[in-house]
N, C-alpha and C positions, 0 to 999 in steps of 0.2 A: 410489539408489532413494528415499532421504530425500526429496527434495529433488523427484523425480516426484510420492508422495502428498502432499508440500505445496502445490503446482501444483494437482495434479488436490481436491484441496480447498478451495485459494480459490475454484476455476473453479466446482466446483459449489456451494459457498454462493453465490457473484453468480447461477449462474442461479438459485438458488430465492429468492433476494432478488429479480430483475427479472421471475420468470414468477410468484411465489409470490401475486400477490394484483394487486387494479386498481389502474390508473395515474392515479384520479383525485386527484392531490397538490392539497392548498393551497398559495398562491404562496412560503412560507415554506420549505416543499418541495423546491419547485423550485431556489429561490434556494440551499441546503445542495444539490442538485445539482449545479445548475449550477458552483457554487465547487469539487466535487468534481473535475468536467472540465476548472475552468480550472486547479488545480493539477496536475492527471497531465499536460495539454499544455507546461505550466510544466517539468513533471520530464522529460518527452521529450526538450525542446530544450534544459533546462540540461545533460543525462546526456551527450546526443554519441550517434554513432549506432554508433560501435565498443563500447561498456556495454551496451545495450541487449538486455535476453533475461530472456524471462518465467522462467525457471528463477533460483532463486538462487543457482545457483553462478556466479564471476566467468570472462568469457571470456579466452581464453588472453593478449586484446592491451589486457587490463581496463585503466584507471586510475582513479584513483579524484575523483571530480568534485568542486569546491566553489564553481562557479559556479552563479549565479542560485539557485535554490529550494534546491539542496543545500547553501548556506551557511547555514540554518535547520535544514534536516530530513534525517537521512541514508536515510529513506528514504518520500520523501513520495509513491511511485505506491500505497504502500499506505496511507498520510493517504488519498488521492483514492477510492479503494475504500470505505473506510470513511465518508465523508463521502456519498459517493452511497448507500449501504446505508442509513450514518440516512436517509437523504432517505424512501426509499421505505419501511421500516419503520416509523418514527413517521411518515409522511403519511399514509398507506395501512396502518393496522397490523393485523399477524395472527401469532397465535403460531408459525405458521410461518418469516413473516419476523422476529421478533424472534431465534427460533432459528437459522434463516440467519448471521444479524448477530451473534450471540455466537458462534456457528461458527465465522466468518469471522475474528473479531477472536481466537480462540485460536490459529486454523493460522497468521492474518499476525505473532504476536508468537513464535511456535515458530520461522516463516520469519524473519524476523530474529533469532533471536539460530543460526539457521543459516546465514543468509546474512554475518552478521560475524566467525562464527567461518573461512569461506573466506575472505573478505577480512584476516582477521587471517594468515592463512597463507600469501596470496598477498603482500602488503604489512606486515609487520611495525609499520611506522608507524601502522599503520590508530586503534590506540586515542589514540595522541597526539593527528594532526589532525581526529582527530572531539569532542579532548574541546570542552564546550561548545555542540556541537551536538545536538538531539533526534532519539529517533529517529523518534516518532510525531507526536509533538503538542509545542511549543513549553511550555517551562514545566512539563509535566506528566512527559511519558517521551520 
């Protein structure tokens, strides 16, 4: 049940981050956009298509990835969310979307440290070959 109103709360912060106000971005915008979509295609095709599932719990045939973008980020489709939310929140700003966006960014660090604690249980290993790697943001978390 966790793990549905985590879902069902990222879902609705992006929509009220993408309906929440105009789409008239400046090119600096766009560009924190765009970077947002080229890391989630980045984390699609590093993940493998057996991982893949918008729930954070790991699927029964899970492995755990460290190719391409996952040698950096253990969980970077949520970097790419958050990267597109700044986009549209400081391009296009509205207290609506700034609250979206801190929304957003509370349920996806709840989702993570819920989705590691399933990968901690499915994989034991999980905390060894993730040390060194971020979850969010390189450097930071």
């Amino acid at each position: 049940m966790r793990s549905i109103l985590l879902v069902i709360g990222q879902f609705g912060s992006i929509a009220v981050l993408l309906l929440g106000g105009g789409w008239q971005l400046p090119w600096w915008a766009w560009a924190i956009f765009a970077s947002g979509l080229l890391v989630f295609t980045w984390a699609v095709v590093s993940l493998g298509g057996n991982n893949f599932t918008v729930l954070p719990d790991p699927r029964a045939t899970n492995t755990l990835s460290q190719r391409g973008i996952y040698r950096w980020l253990r969980h970077p489709m949520y970097t790419a969310v958050l990267l597109c939310g700044a986009a549209v929140a400081f391009g296009a700003p509205s207290m609506l979307r700034w609250s979206a966006l801190f929304f957003c960014l509370v349920v996806l660090v709840f989702k993570v440290y819920h989705e590691e604690t399933l990968l901690v249980a499915r994989h034991p290993d999980y905390p060894q070959r993730m040390k060194g790697v971020a979850r969010l943001c390189p450097g930071i978390w």
